[in-house]
N, C-alpha and C positions, 0 to 999 in steps of 0.2 A: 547482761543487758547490752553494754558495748559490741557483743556477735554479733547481737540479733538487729541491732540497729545498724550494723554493716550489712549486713543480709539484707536488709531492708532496702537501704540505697542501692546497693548493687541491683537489686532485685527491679527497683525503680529506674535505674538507667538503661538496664538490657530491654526492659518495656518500651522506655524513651526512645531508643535506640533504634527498635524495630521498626516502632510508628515512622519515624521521620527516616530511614534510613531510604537511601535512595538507593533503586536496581534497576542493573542494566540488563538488557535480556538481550541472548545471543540468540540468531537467526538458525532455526532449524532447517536448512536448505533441501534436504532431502524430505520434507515433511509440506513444504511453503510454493506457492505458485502465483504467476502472475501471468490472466491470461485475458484476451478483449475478445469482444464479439462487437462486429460492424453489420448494418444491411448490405446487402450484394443484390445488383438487379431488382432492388424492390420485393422480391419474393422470398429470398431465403437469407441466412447469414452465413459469415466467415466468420473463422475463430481462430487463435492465434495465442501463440505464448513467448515470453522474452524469458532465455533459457538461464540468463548470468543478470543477476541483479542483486542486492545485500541493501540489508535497512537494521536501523534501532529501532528500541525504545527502551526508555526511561523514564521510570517513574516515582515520586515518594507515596502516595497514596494508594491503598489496595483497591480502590475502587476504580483505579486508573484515571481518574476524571483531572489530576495533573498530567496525563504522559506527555512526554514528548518524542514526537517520531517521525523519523525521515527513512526515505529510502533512495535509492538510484539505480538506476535498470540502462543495461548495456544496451544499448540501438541496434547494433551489428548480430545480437543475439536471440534477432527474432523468429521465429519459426511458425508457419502457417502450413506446412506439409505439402508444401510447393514451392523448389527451389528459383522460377521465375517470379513468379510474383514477390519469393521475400525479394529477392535483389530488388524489383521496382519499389517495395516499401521504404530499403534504402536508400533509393537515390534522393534527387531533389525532388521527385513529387509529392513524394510525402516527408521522411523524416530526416533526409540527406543527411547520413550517421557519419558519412565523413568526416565532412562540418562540426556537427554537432550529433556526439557517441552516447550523450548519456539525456535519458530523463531522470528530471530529480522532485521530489516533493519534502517539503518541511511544513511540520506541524503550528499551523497557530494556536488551537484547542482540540479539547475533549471534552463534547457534555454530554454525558451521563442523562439518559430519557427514561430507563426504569428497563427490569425483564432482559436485561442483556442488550441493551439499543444503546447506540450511542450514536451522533452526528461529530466525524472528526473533521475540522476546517485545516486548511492549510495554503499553502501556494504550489500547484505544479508548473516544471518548466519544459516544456517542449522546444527546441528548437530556436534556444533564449530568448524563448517569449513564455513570463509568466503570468499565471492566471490565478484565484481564488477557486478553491472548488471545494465540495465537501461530499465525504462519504459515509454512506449509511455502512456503522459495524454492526455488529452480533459477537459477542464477545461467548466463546466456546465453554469457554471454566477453565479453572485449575486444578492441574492433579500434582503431587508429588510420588515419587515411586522409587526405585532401585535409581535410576538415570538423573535425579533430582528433581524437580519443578519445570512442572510445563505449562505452558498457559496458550492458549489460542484463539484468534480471532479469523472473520473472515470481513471483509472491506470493498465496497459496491460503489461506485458511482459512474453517472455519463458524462463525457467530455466532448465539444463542438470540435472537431478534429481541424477545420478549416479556421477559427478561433486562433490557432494553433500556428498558421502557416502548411501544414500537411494537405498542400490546394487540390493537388491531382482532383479532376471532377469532369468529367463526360455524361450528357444526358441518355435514358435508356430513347427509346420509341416510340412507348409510352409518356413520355416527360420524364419520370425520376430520375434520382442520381444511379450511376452504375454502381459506388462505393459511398455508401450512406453516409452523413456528416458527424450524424452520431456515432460514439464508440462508448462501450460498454467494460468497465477497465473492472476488472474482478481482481483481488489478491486474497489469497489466505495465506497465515502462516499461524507455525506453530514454531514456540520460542522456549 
């Protein structure tokens, strides 16, 4: 009787344990991207990727609707497949990565909407100027396999680039901007 009542509790603890156990999930870099699209000339877009950036999260709940998560994205590391133009995204027109090398975002929530949706709020910093912003996820699943557990999301949201301080702005001839205000910040990863 004494076994099985050891059994018992143990049995209860490794339960307890899992529910409430808090994970940290490591950045699959080779798997993960973070890339924007802006308007250009009112007609078409530019697209663009920041090649070095690393983020968490952590969470106790399986439904992630505790996580918490940050990331930071190197400025100098950005890539539009034109080596004029990134050097102008560097300078002071837009994100003068001298200055200031990294954006950063920290999570203030995750609420859970049903079907894989979530709205994640947080603060980004641009240019040490931060702002509230939130992004629509789609949370992929989880597998575990030979490599262990992987879990994936992909993460959407638009940001006022001029908001920002990133002013650079020329009108087309038409009136619009040459480099749209909106930018279109995509990240997926897999963790």
């Amino acid at each position: 009787m004494k076994t099985m009542k050891t059994i018992l509790v143990v049995a209860a603890l490794a339960i307890a344990g899992s529910v409430s156990a808090q994970t940290k999930w490591k950045l699959d870099k080779s798997h993960s991207n973070v890339r924007f699209t802006v308007t250009h000339m009112t007609v078409s877009e530019v697209e663009g990727t920041f090649k070095i950036w690393d983020g968490t999260v952590e969470n106790t709940k399986a439904d992630f609707s505790d996580a918490k998560i940050s990331f930071t994205i190197d400025v100098n590391s950005i890539n539009t497949e034109n080596e004029n133009r990134d050097k102008h995204l560097k300078s002071d027109d837009f994100f003068n990565a001298e200055k200031f090398p990294a954006i950063k975002f920290e999570s203030t929530s995750m609420q859970p909407l049903g079907n894989n949706k979530y709205k994640l709020n947080g603060n980004l910093t641009m240019r040490d100027i931060t702002k509230p912003v939130t992004f629509d996820v789609t949370y992929g699943g989880t597998i575990t396999g030979q490599r262990g557990t992987k879990v994936g999301f992909k993460a959407v949201t638009t940001v006022d680039r001029l908001a920002y301080g990133l002013k650079w702005d020329r009108a087309t001839e038409a009136g619009g901007l040459v480099v749209g205000k909106d930018v279109e910040l995509s990240i997926k990863v897999e963790m």
